[in-house]
C-alpha positions as CSV (number, residue, x, y, z in Angstrom):
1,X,-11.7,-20.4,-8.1
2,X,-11.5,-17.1,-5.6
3,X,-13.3,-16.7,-3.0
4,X,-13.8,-14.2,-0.3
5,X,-15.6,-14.0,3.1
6,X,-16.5,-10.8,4.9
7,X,-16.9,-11.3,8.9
8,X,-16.9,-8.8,11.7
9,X,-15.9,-10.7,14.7
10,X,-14.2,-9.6,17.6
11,X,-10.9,-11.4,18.6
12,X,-7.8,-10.8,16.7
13,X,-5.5,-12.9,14.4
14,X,-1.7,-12.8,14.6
15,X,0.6,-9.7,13.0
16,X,1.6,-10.6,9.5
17,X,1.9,-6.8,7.9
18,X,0.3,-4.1,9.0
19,X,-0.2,-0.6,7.3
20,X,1.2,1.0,11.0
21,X,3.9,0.1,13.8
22,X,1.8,-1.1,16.5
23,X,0.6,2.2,18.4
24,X,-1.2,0.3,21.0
25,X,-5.3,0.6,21.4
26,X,-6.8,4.0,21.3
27,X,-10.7,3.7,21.8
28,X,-13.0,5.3,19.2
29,X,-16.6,5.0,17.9
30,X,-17.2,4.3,14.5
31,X,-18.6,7.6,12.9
32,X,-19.5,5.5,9.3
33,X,-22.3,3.5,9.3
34,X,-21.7,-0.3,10.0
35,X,-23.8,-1.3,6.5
36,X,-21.5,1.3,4.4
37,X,-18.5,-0.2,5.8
38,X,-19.8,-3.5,5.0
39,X,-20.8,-2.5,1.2
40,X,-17.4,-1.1,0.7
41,X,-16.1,-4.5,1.7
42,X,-18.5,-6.0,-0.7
43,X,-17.3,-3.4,-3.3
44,X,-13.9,-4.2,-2.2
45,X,-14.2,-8.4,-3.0
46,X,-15.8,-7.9,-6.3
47,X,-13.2,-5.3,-8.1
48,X,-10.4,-6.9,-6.8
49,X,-11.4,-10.8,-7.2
50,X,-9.5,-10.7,-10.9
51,X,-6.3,-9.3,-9.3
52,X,-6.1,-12.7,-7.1
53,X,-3.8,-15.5,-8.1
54,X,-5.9,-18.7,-9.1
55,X,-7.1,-20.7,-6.2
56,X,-6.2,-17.9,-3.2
57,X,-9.1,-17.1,-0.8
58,X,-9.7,-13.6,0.4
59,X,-11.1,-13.3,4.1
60,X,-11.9,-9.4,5.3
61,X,-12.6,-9.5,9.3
62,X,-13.8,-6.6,10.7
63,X,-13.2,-5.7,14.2
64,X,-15.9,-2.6,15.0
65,X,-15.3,-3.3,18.7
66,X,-11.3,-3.5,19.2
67,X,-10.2,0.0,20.1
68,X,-6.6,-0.4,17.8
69,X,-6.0,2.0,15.4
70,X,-4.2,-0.6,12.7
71,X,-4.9,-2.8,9.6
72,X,-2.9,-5.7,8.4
73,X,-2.7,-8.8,6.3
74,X,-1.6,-12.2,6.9
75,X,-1.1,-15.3,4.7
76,X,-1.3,-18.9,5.6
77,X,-1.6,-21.9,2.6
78,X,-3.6,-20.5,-0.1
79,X,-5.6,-17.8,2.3
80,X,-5.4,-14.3,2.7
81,X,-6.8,-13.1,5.5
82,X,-7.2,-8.8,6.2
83,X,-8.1,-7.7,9.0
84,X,-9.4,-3.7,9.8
85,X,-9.8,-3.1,13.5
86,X,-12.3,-0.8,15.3
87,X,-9.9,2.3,16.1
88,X,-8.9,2.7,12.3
89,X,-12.9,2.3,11.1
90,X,-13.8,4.6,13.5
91,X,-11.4,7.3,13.2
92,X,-12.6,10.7,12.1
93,X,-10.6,10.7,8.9
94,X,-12.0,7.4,7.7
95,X,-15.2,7.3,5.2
96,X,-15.9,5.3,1.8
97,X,-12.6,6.4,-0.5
98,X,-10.3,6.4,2.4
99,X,-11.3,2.6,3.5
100,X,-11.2,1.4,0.0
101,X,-7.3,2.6,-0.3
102,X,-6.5,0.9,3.0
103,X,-8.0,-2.0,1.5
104,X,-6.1,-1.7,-1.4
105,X,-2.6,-0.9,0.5
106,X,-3.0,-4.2,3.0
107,X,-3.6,-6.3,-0.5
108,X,-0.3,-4.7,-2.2
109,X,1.3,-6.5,0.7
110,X,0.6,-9.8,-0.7
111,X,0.4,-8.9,-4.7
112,X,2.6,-5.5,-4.9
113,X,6.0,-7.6,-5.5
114,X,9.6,-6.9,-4.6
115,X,11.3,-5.2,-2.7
116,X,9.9,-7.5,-0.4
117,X,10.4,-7.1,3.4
118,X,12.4,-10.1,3.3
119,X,14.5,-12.4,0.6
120,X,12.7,-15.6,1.8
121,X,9.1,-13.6,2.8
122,X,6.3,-13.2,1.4
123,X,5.0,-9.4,2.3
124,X,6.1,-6.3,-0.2
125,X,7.4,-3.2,1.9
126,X,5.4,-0.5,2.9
127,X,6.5,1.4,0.7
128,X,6.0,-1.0,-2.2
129,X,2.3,-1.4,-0.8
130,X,1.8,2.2,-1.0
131,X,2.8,2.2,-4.5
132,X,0.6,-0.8,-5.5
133,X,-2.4,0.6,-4.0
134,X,-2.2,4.2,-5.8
135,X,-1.2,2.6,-9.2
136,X,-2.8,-1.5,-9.2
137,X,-5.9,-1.5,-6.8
138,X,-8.0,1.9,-6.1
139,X,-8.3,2.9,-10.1
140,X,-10.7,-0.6,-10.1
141,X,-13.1,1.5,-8.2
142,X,-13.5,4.4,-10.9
143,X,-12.2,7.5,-8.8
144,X,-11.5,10.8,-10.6
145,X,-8.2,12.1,-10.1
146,X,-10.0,15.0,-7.1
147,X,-11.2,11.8,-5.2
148,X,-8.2,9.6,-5.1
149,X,-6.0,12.6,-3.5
150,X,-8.2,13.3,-1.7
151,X,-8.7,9.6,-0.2
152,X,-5.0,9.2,0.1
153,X,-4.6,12.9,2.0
154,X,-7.1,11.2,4.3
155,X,-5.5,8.1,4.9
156,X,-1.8,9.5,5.1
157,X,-3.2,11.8,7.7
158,X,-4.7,8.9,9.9
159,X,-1.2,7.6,9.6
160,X,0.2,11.2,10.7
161,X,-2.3,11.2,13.9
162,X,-1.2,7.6,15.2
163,X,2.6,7.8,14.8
164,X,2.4,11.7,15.2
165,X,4.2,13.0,12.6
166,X,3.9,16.5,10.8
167,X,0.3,15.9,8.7
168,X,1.2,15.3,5.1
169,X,0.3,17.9,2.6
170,X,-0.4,18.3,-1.3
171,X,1.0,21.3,-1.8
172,X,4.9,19.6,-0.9
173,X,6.9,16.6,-1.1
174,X,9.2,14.9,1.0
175,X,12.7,15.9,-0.7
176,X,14.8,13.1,1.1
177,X,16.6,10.3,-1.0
178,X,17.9,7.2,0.6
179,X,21.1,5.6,-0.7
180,X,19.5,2.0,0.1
181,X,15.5,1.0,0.1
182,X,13.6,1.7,3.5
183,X,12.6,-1.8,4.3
184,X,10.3,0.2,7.3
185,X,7.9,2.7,7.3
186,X,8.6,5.5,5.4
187,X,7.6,9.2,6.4
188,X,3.9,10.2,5.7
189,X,4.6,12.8,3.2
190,X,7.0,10.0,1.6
191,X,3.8,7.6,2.1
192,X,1.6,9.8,0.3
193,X,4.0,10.4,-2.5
194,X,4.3,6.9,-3.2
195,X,0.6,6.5,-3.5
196,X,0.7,9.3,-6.1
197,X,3.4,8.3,-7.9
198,X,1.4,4.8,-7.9
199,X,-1.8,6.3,-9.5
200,X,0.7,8.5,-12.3
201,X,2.7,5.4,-13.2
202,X,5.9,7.4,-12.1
203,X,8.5,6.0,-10.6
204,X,9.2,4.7,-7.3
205,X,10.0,8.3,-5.0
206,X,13.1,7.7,-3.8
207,X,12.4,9.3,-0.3
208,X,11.9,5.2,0.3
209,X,13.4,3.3,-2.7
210,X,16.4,3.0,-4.4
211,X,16.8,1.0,-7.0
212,X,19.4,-1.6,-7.2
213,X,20.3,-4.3,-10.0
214,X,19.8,-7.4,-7.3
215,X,16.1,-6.7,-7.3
216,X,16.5,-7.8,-10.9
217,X,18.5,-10.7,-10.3
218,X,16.2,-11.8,-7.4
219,X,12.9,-11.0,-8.6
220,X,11.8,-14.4,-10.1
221,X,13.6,-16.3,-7.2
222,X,11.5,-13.8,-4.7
223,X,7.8,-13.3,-6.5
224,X,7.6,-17.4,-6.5
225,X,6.8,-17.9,-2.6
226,X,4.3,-21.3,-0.8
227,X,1.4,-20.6,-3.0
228,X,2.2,-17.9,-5.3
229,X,4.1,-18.8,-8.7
230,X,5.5,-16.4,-11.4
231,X,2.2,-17.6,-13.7
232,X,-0.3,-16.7,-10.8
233,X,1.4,-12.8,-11.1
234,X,0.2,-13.1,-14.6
235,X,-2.8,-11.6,-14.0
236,X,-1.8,-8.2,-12.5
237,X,-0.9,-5.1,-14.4
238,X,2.6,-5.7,-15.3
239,X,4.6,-9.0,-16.1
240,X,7.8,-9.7,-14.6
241,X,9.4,-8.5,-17.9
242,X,7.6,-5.2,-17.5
243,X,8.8,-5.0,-14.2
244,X,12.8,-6.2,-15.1
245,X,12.2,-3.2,-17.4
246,X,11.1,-0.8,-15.4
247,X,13.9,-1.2,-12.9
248,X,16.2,-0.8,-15.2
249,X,14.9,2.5,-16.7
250,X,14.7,3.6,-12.8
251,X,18.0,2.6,-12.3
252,X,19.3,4.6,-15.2
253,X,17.5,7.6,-14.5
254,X,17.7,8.3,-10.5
255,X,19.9,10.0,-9.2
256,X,22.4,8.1,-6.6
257,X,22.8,11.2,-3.8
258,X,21.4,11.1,-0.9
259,X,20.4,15.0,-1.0
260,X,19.7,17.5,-3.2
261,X,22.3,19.9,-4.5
262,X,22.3,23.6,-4.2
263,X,19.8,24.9,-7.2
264,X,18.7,21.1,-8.3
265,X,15.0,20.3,-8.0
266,X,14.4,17.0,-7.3
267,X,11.8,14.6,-9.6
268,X,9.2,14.8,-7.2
269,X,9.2,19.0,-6.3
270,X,9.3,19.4,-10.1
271,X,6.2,17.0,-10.7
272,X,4.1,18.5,-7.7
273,X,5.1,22.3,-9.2
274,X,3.5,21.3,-12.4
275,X,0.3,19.0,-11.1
276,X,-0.6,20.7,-8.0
């Protein structure tokens, strides 16, 4: 059996994987109302409970009073615990939509899948997060496709404002393409390509991934960490088969430069040209 358990307390739990590098507190008053942020939670625990591996427990905390602008997850035994803190709820960007993705990008930590951050850990990238929460998580919650950009244009510019970066934008895409996987944080445009690319069922951007044949060879050894085993994974979208085959049709398709040539367009410029 799941379960889950909403709390707002007020003292912190120890950094497993955030959605941000640590920017240090930044004090802000909460601008949505403390019941709507607690029925979004509630929304939160019931359209997600099926995604949860049998037997793992779901704990949101809440933190209206700590002035950091961050979110993160962290797993001990069979317990998940997320945690939102009071400068990210109380940012100007945040409302309903926007929480609900962050929600959904702190679970793709623990149920997005490789690349994982590390061989022997437990946490998919942020990139992979990003992905997870676009294509796995925030369709549960019945958004047309006007609402979801708009949530995720929200959220990627929160990100922008802490880590002060240029403010992401629909109307471009971020044209860089690594020759190995950012195990980091990508960019925010990147961030907010991902997500889009999530909710299309396109592939990976490779601002942030590329694809390589030893996440193939390593994918059962690395999806069957303390408490999570290849049949628990059974019940999100795709299998590990469907996965194996995916990365293998990404593989064959990407391109394996690290910029674009004179005249090229790259995947994601010729996808936003027709879409946006």
């Amino acid at each position: 059996m799941n379960a889950f358990v909403l709390i707002f307390l007020l003292v912190t739990t120890g950094s497993q994987a955030a959605c941000l590098p640590d920017s240090g507190p930044t004090s802000k008053k909460i601008l949505m109302d403390v019941r709507d942020i607690e029925n979004a939670a509630l929304d939160f625990e019931a359209s997600v409970r099926s995604l949860l591996p049998s037997g793992i427990n779901l704990i949101v905390r809440l933190e209206p009073n700590s002035p950091r602008t961050n979110a993160e997850i962290s797993k001990s035994g069979n317990e998940l615990s997320l945690v939102v803190w009071g400068g990210m709820l109380g940012h100007p960007e945040m409302d309903r939509g926007t929480f609900l993705l962050l929600l959904c990008h702190e679970l793709g930590h623990a149920l997005g899948g490789p690349p994982l951050k590390s061989r022997n850990g437990w946490s998919s990238t942020e990139g992979q997060a990003d992905y997870y929460s676009g294509g796995s998580c925030f369709h549960l919650f019945e958004p047309n496709e006007e609402l979801f950009l708009y949530s995720a244009l929200k959220l990627t510019s929160i990100y922008a404002h802490v880590t002060r970066e240029v403010a992401p934008d629909l109307q471009r895409c971020d044209e860089v393409q690594v020759l190995r996987t950012n195990y980091g944080y990508p960019g925010v445009q990147c961030r907010l390509d991902t997500m889009i690319a999530g909710r299309r069922n396109l592939p990976r951007p490779r601002c942030w991934y590329f694809p390589q044949t030893d996440h193939r060879i390593n994918m059962q050894s690395e999806i069957k960490e303390e408490g999570f085993t290849t049949s628990d994974f059974e019940v999100q979208k795709f299998s590990i088969q469907d996965r194996i085959k995916k990365l293998d049709e990404e593989l064959r398709q990407s391109p394996h430069q690290e910029s674009i040539n004179d005249g090229q367009k790259s995947e994601c410029a010729a996808h936003y040209e027709t879409n946006h």
